[in-house]
N, CA and C atoms as an extended XYZ file, in Angstrom:
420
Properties=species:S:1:pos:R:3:atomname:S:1:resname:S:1:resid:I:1 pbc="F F F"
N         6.708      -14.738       22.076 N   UNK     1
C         7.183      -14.249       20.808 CA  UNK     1
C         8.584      -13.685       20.995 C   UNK     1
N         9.658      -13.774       20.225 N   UNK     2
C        10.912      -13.826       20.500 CA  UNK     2
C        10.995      -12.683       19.500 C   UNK     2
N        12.164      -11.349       20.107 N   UNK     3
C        12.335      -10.460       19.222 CA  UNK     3
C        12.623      -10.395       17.793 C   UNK     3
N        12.821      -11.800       17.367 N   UNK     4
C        13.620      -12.034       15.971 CA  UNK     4
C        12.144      -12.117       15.208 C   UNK     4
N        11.268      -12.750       15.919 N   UNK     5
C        10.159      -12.713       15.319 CA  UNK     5
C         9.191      -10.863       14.896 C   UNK     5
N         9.178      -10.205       15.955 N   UNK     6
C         9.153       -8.565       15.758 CA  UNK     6
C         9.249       -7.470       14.674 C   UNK     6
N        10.928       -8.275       14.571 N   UNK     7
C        11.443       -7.960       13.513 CA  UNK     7
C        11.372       -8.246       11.878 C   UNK     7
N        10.219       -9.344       11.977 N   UNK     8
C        10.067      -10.059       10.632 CA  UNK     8
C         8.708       -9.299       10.713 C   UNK     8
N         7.821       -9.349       11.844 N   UNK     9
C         6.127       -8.891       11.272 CA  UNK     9
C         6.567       -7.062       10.985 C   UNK     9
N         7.723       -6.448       11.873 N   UNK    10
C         7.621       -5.370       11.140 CA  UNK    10
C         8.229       -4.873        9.706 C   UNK    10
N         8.799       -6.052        9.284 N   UNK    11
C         9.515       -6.261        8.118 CA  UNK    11
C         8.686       -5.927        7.325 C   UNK    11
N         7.575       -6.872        6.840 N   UNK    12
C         6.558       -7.291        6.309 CA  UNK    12
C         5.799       -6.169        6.368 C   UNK    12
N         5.655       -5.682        7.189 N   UNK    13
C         4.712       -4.417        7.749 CA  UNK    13
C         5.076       -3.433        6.858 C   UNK    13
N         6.300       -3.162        6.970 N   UNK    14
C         7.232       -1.871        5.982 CA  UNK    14
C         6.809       -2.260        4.494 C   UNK    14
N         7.037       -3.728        3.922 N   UNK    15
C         6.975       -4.287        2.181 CA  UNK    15
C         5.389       -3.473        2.388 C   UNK    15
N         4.713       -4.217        3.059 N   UNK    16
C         3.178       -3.954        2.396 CA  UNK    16
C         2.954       -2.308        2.456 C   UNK    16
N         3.519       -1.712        3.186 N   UNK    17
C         3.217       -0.456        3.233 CA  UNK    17
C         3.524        0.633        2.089 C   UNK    17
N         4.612       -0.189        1.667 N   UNK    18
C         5.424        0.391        0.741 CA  UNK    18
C         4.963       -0.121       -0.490 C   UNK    18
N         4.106       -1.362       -0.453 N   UNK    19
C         3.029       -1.589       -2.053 CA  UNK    19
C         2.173       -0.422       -1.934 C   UNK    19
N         1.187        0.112       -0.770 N   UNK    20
C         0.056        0.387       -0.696 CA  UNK    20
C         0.562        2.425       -0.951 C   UNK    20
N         1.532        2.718       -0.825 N   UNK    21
C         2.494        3.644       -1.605 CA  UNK    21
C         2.670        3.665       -2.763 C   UNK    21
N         2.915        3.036       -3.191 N   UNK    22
C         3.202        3.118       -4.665 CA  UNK    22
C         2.185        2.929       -5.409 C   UNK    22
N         1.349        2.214       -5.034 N   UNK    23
C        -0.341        2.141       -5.801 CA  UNK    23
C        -1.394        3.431       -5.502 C   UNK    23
N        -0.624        3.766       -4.313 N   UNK    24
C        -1.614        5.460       -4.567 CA  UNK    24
C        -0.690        6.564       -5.170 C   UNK    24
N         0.294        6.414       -5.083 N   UNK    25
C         1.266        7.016       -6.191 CA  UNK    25
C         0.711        6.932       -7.470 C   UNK    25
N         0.982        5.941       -7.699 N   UNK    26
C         0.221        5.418       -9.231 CA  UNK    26
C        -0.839        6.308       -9.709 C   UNK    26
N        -2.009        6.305       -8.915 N   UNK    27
C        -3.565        6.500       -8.807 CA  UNK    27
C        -3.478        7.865       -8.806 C   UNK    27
N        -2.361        9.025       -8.271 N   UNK    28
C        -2.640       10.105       -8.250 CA  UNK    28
C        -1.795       10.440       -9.159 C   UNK    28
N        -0.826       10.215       -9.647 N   UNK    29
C        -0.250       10.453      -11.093 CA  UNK    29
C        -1.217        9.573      -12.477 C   UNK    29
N        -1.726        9.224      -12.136 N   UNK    30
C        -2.860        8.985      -13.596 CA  UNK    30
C        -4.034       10.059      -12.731 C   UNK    30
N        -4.400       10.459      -11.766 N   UNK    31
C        -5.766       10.692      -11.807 CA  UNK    31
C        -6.403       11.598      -12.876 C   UNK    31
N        -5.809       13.211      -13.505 N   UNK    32
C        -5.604       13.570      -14.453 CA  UNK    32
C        -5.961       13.170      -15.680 C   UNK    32
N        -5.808       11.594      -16.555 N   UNK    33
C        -5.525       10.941      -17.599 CA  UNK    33
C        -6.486       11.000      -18.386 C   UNK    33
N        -6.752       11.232      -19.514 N   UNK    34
C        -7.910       10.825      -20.662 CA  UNK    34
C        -7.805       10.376      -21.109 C   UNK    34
N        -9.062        9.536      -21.972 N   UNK    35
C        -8.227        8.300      -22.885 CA  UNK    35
C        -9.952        8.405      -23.944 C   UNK    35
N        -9.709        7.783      -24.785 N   UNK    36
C       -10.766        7.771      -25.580 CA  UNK    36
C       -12.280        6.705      -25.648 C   UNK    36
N       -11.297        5.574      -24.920 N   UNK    37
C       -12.482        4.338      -24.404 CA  UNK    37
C       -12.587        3.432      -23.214 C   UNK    37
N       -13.488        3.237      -23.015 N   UNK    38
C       -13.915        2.881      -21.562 CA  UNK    38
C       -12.494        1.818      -21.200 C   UNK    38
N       -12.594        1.031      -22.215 N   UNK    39
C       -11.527        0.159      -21.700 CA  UNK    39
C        -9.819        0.681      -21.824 C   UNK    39
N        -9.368        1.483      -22.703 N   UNK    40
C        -8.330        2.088      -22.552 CA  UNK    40
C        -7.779        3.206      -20.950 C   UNK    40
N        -9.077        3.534      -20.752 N   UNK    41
C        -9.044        4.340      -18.756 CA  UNK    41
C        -8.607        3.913      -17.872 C   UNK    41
N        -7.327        4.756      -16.977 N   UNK    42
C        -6.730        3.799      -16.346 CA  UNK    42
C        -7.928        3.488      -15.143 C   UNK    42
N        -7.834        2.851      -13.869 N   UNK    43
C        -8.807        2.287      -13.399 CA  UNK    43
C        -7.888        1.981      -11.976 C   UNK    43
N        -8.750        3.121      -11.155 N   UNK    44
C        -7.530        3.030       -9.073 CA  UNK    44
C        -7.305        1.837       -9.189 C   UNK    44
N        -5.913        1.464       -8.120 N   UNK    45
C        -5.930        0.355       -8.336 CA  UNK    45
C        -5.596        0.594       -6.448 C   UNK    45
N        -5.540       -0.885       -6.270 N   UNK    46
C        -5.729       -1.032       -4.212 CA  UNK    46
C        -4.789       -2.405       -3.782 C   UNK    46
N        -4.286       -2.300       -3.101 N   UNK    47
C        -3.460       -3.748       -2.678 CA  UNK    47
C        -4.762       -4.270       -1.461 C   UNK    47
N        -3.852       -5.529       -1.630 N   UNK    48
C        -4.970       -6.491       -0.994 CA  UNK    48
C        -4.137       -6.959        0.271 C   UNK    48
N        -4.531       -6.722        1.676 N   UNK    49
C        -3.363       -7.116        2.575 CA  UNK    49
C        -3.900       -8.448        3.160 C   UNK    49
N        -3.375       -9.606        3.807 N   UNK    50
C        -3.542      -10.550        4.750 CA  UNK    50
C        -2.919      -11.229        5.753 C   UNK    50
N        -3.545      -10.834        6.991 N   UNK    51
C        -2.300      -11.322        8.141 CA  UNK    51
C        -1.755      -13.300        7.558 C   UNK    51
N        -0.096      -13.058        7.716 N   UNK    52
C         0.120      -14.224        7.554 CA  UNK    52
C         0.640      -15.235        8.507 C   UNK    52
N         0.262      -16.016        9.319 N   UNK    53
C         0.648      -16.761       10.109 CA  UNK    53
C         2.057      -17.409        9.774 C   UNK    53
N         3.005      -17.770       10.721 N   UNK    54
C         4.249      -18.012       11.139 CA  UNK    54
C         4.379      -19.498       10.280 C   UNK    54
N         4.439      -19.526        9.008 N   UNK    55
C         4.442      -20.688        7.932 CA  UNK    55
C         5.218      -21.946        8.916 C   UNK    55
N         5.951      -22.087        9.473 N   UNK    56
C         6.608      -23.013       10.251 CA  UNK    56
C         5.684      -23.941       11.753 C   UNK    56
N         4.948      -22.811       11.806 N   UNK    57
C         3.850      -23.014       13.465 CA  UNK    57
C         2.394      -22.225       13.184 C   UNK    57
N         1.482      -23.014       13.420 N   UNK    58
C         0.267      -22.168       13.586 CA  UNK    58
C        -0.029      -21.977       14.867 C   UNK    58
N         1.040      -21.631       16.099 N   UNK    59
C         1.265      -21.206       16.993 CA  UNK    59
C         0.976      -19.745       17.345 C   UNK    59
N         0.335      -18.999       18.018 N   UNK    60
C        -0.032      -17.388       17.749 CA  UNK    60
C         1.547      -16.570       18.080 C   UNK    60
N         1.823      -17.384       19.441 N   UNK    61
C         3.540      -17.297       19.961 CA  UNK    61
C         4.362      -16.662       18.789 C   UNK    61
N         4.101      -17.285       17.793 N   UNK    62
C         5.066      -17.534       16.662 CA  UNK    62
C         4.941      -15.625       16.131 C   UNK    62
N         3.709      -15.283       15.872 N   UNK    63
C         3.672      -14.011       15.355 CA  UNK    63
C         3.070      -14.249       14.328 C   UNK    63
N         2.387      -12.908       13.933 N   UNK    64
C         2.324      -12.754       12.444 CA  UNK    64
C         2.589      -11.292       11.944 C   UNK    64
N         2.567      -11.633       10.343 N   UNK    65
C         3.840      -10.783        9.671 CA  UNK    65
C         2.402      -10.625        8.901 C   UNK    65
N         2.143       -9.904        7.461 N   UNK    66
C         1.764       -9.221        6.445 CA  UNK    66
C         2.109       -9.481        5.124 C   UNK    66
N         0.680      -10.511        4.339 N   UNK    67
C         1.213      -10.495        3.215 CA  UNK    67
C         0.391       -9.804        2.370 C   UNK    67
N         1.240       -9.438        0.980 N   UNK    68
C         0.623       -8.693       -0.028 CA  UNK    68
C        -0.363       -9.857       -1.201 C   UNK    68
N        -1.377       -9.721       -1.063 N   UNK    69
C        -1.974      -10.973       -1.912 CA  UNK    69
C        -2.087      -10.476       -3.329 C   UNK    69
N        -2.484       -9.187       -3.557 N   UNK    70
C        -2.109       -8.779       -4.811 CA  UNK    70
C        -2.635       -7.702       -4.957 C   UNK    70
N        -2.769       -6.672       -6.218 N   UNK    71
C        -3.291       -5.246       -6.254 CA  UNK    71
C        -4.443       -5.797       -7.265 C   UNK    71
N        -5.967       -4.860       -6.764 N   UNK    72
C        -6.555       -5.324       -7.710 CA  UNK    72
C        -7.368       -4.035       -7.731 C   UNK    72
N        -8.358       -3.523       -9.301 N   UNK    73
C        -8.511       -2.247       -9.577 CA  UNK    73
C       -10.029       -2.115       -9.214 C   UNK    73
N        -9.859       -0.744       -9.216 N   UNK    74
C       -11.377       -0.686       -8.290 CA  UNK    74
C       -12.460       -0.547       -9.621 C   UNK    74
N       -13.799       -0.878       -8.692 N   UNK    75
C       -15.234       -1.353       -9.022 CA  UNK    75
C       -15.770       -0.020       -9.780 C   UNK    75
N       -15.341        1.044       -9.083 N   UNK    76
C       -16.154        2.212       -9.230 CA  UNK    76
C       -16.229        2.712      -10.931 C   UNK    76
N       -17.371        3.156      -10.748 N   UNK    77
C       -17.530        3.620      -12.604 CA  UNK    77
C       -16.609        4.980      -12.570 C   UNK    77
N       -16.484        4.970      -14.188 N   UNK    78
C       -15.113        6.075      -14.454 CA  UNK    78
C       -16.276        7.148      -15.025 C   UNK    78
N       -15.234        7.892      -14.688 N   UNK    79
C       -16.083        9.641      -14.650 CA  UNK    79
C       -16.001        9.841      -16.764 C   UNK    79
N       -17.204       10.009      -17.109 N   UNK    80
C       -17.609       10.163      -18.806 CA  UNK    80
C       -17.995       11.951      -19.141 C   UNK    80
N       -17.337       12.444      -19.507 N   UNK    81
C       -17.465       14.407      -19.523 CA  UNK    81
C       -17.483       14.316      -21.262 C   UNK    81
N       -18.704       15.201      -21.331 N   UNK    82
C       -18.934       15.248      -22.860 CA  UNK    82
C       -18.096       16.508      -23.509 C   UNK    82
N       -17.193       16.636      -24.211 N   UNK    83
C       -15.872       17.481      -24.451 CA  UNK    83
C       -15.786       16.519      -26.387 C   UNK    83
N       -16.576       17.336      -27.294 N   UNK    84
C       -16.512       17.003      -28.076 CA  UNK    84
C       -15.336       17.988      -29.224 C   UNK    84
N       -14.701       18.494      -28.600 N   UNK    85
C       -13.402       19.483      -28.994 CA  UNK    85
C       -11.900       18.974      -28.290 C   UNK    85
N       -12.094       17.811      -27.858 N   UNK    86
C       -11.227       17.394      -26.946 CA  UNK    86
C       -10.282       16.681      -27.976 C   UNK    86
N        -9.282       16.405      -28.599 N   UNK    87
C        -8.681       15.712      -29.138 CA  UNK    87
C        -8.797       13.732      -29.082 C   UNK    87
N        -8.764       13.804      -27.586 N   UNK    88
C        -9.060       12.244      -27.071 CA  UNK    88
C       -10.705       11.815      -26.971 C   UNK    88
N       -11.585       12.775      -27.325 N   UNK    89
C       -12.643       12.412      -27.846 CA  UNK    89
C       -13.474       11.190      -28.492 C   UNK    89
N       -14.211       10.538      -27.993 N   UNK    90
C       -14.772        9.577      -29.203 CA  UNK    90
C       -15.573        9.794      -30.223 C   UNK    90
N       -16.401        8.900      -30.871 N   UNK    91
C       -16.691        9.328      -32.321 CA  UNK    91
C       -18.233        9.708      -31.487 C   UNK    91
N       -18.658        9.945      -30.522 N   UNK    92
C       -19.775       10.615      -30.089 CA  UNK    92
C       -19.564       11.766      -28.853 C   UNK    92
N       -17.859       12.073      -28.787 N   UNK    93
C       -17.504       13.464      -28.012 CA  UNK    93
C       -17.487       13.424      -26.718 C   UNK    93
N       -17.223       12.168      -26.198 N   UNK    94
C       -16.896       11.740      -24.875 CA  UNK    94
C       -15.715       11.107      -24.781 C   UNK    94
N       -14.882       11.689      -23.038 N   UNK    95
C       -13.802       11.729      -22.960 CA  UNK    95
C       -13.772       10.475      -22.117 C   UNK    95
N       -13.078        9.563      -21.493 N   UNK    96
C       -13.155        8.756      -20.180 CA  UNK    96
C       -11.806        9.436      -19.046 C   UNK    96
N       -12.685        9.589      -18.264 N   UNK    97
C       -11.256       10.155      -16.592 CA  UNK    97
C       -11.119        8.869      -15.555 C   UNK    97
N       -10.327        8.734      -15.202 N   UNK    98
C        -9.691        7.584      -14.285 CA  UNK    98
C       -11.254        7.784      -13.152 C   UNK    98
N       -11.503        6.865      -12.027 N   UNK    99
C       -12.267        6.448      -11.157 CA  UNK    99
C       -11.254        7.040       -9.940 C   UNK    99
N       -10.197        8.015      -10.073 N   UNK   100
C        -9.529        7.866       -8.405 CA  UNK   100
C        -9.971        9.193       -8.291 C   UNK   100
N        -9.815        9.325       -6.671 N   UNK   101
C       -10.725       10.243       -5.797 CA  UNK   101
C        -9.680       10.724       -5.276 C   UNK   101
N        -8.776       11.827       -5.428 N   UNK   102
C        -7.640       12.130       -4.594 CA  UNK   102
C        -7.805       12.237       -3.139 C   UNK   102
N        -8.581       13.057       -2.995 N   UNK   103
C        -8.838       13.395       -1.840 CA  UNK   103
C        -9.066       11.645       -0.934 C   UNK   103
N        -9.283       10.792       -1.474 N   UNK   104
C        -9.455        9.670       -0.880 CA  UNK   104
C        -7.592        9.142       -0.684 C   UNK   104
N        -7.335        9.147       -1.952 N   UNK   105
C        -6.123        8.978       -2.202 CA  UNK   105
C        -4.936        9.834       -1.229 C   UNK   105
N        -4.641       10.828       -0.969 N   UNK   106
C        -4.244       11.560        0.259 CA  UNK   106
C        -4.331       11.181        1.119 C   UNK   106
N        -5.927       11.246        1.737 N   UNK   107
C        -5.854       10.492        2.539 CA  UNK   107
C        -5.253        8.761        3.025 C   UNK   107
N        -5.192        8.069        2.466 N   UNK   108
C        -4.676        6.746        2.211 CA  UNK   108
C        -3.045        6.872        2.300 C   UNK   108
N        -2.822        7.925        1.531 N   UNK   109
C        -1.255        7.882        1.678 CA  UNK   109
C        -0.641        8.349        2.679 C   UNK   109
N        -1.271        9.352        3.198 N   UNK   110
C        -1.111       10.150        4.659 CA  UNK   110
C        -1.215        8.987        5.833 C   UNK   110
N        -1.961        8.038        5.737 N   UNK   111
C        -1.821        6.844        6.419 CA  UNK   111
C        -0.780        5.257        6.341 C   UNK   111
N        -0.900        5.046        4.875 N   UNK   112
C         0.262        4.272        5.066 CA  UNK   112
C         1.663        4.665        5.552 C   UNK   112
N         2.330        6.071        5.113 N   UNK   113
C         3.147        7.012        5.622 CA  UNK   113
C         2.926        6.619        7.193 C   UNK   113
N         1.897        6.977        7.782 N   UNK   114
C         2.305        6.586        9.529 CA  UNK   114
C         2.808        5.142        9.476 C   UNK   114
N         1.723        4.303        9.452 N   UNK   115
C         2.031        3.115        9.548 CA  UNK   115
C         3.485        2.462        9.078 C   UNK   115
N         3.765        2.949        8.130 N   UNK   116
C         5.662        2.767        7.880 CA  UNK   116
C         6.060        3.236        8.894 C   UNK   116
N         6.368        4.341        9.158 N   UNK   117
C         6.651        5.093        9.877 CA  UNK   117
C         6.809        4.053       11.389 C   UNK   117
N         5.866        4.073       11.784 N   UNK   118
C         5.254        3.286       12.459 CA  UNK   118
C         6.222        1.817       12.869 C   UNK   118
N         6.317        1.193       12.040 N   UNK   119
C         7.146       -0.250       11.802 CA  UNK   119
C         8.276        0.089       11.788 C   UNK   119
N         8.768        1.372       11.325 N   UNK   120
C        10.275        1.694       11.261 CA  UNK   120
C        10.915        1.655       13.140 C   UNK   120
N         9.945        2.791       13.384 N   UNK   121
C         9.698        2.743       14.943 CA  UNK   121
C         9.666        1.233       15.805 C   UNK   121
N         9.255        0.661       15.436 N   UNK   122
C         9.567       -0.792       15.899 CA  UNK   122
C        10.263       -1.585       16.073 C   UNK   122
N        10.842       -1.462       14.650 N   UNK   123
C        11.951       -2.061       14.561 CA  UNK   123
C        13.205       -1.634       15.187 C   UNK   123
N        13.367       -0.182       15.134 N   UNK   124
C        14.462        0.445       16.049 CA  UNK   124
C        14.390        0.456       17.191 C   UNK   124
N        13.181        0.068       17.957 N   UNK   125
C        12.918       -0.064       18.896 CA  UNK   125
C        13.567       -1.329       19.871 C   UNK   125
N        12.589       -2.739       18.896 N   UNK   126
C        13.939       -3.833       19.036 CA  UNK   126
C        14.985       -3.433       18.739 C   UNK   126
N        15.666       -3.272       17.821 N   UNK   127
C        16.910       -3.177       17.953 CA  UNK   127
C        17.931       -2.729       18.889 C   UNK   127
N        17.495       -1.750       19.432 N   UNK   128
C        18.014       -0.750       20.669 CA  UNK   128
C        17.770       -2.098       21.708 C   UNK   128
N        16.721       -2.293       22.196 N   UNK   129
C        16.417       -3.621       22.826 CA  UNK   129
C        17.635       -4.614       22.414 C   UNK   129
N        17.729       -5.042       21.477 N   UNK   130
C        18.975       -6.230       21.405 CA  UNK   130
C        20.293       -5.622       21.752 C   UNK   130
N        20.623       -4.923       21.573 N   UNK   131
C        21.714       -3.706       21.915 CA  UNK   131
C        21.643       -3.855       23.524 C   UNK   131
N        20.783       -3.725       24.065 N   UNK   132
C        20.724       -3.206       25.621 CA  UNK   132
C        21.221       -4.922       26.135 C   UNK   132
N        20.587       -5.651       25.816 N   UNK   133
C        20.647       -7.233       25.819 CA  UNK   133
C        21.999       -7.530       25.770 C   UNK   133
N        22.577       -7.225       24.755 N   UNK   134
C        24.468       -7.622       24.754 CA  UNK   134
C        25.293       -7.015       25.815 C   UNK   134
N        24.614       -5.551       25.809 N   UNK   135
C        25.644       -4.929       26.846 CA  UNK   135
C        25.374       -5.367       28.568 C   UNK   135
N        24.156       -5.722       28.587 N   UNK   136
C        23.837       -6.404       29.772 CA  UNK   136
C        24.860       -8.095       29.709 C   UNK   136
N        24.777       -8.501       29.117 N   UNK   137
C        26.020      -10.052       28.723 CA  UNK   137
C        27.449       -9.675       28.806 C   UNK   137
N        27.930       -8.202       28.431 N   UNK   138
C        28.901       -7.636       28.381 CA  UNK   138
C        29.584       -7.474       29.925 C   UNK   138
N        28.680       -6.915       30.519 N   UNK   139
C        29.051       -6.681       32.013 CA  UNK   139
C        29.397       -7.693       33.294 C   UNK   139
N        28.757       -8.808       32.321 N   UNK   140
C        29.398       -9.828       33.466 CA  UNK   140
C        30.604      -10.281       33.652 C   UNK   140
Protein backbone atom coordinates (compact mmCIF):
# COMPACT_ATOMS: atom_id res chain seq x y z
CA UNK A 1 0.00 0.00 0.00
CA UNK A 2 1.64 3.20 -1.13
CA UNK A 3 1.35 6.36 1.08
CA UNK A 4 -0.84 8.17 -1.48
CA UNK A 5 -3.18 5.52 -0.88
CA UNK A 6 -3.20 6.35 3.33
CA UNK A 7 -3.96 9.43 2.53
CA UNK A 8 -7.19 8.79 0.60
CA UNK A 9 -8.61 5.97 3.31
CA UNK A 10 -7.87 8.72 5.87
CA UNK A 11 -9.54 11.20 3.73
CA UNK A 12 -12.62 9.32 3.59
CA UNK A 13 -12.24 8.48 7.18
CA UNK A 14 -12.41 12.36 8.13
CA UNK A 15 -15.88 12.88 5.30
CA UNK A 16 -17.62 10.00 7.12
CA UNK A 17 -16.78 11.17 10.42
CA UNK A 18 -17.79 14.40 9.82
CA UNK A 19 -21.46 13.00 8.41
CA UNK A 20 -21.74 10.94 11.61
CA UNK A 21 -21.20 14.66 13.41
CA UNK A 22 -23.50 16.40 12.05
CA UNK A 23 -26.30 13.78 12.32
CA UNK A 24 -25.79 13.68 16.05
CA UNK A 25 -25.69 17.33 16.00
CA UNK A 26 -28.88 17.25 14.36
CA UNK A 27 -30.40 14.61 16.89
CA UNK A 28 -29.36 16.64 19.88
CA UNK A 29 -30.59 19.95 18.70
CA UNK A 30 -34.11 18.47 17.89
CA UNK A 31 -33.99 16.15 20.91
CA UNK A 32 -36.11 18.76 22.91
CA UNK A 33 -38.85 19.14 19.88
CA UNK A 34 -42.70 18.68 20.09
CA UNK A 35 -44.85 18.37 17.50
CA UNK A 36 -48.47 17.44 17.47
CA UNK A 37 -48.42 14.08 15.29
CA UNK A 38 -46.74 11.01 15.10
CA UNK A 39 -45.72 11.72 11.70
CA UNK A 40 -44.78 15.42 12.02
CA UNK A 41 -41.81 14.09 15.08
CA UNK A 42 -38.58 14.51 14.18
CA UNK A 43 -37.13 10.88 14.22
CA UNK A 44 -32.74 10.17 15.26
CA UNK A 45 -31.36 9.88 12.38
CA UNK A 46 -27.75 7.51 11.88
CA UNK A 47 -25.35 7.35 8.87
CA UNK A 48 -24.74 4.21 7.33
CA UNK A 49 -20.86 3.51 6.86
CA UNK A 50 -19.17 0.85 4.27
CA UNK A 51 -15.64 -0.11 3.78
CA UNK A 52 -15.00 0.76 0.11
CA UNK A 53 -12.60 -1.14 -1.86
CA UNK A 54 -9.92 0.61 -4.18
CA UNK A 55 -12.66 1.08 -7.31
CA UNK A 56 -9.62 0.65 -9.78
CA UNK A 57 -8.25 -2.97 -8.06
CA UNK A 58 -9.94 -5.41 -5.88
CA UNK A 59 -6.47 -5.81 -4.72
CA UNK A 60 -6.38 -5.50 -0.63
CA UNK A 61 -2.66 -3.74 -1.49
CA UNK A 62 -4.73 -1.13 -2.96
CA UNK A 63 -6.47 -0.05 0.48
CA UNK A 64 -9.63 0.82 1.56
CA UNK A 65 -11.20 4.14 2.18
CA UNK A 66 -14.99 4.73 3.75
CA UNK A 67 -18.08 5.25 2.17
CA UNK A 68 -21.13 7.10 3.36
CA UNK A 69 -24.13 4.98 1.95
CA UNK A 70 -26.64 7.19 3.39
CA UNK A 71 -28.38 8.50 6.74
CA UNK A 72 -31.29 6.63 7.64
CA UNK A 73 -33.81 7.34 10.80
CA UNK A 74 -34.11 5.22 13.57
CA UNK A 75 -36.72 2.30 14.33
CA UNK A 76 -37.27 3.25 17.85
CA UNK A 77 -40.83 4.38 18.97
CA UNK A 78 -41.13 8.17 19.87
CA UNK A 79 -41.70 9.08 23.41
CA UNK A 80 -46.04 10.07 23.64
CA UNK A 81 -46.47 12.37 27.26
CA UNK A 82 -50.07 13.16 27.91
CA UNK A 83 -49.82 17.23 28.41
CA UNK A 84 -53.28 18.22 27.50
CA UNK A 85 -52.43 22.13 28.34
CA UNK A 86 -49.62 21.93 26.03
CA UNK A 87 -50.27 24.18 23.08
CA UNK A 88 -48.77 21.41 20.53
CA UNK A 89 -51.25 19.09 21.92
CA UNK A 90 -53.57 16.84 19.92
CA UNK A 91 -57.24 16.71 19.82
CA UNK A 92 -56.85 13.86 22.63
CA UNK A 93 -53.83 15.88 24.72
CA UNK A 94 -50.86 14.14 23.56
CA UNK A 95 -47.65 15.62 22.73
CA UNK A 96 -45.00 13.52 20.37
CA UNK A 97 -40.91 13.92 21.61
CA UNK A 98 -38.20 12.92 19.15
CA UNK A 99 -36.84 8.99 19.76
CA UNK A 100 -33.04 10.43 20.52
CA UNK A 101 -31.34 9.33 23.65
CA UNK A 102 -28.69 11.97 24.38
CA UNK A 103 -26.89 10.32 26.54
CA UNK A 104 -26.47 7.77 23.62
CA UNK A 105 -25.94 10.64 21.44
CA UNK A 106 -22.80 12.07 23.52
CA UNK A 107 -21.68 9.30 23.65
CA UNK A 108 -21.47 8.72 19.76
CA UNK A 109 -20.16 12.10 19.34
CA UNK A 110 -17.46 11.81 21.92
CA UNK A 111 -16.39 9.00 19.58
CA UNK A 112 -16.57 10.11 16.18
CA UNK A 113 -14.56 13.27 17.64
CA UNK A 114 -11.63 10.61 18.37
CA UNK A 115 -11.84 8.88 15.35
CA UNK A 116 -11.45 12.29 13.29
CA UNK A 117 -9.17 13.14 15.40
CA UNK A 118 -7.70 10.07 14.84
CA UNK A 119 -7.40 10.29 10.79
CA UNK A 120 -6.23 13.80 11.21
CA UNK A 121 -3.32 12.09 13.12
CA UNK A 122 -2.66 10.00 10.19
CA UNK A 123 -2.64 11.91 7.85
CA UNK A 124 -0.01 14.24 9.42
CA UNK A 125 1.64 11.50 10.14
CA UNK A 126 2.18 10.57 6.38
CA UNK A 127 2.77 13.65 5.60
CA UNK A 128 5.73 14.29 7.89
CA UNK A 129 6.71 10.81 6.37
CA UNK A 130 6.71 12.30 2.74
CA UNK A 131 8.60 15.27 4.05
CA UNK A 132 11.31 13.00 5.63
CA UNK A 133 11.33 11.09 2.08
CA UNK A 134 12.34 14.35 0.02
CA UNK A 135 14.81 15.46 2.41
CA UNK A 136 16.38 12.06 2.37
CA UNK A 137 16.48 12.63 -1.97
CA UNK A 138 17.71 16.06 -0.98
CA UNK A 139 20.94 14.90 0.54
CA UNK A 140 22.29 13.12 -2.13
Amino acid sequence: MSLFNVMNISSTGMAAENVRLNTTASNIANANSVSSSYEDTYKARHPVFAAALDKASHDMTKGVGVDVLGVVESERPLQIEYAPHNPKADENGYIYKPNVNIVEEMADMMSASKAYETNVQIADTTKRIFQRVLQLGQSR
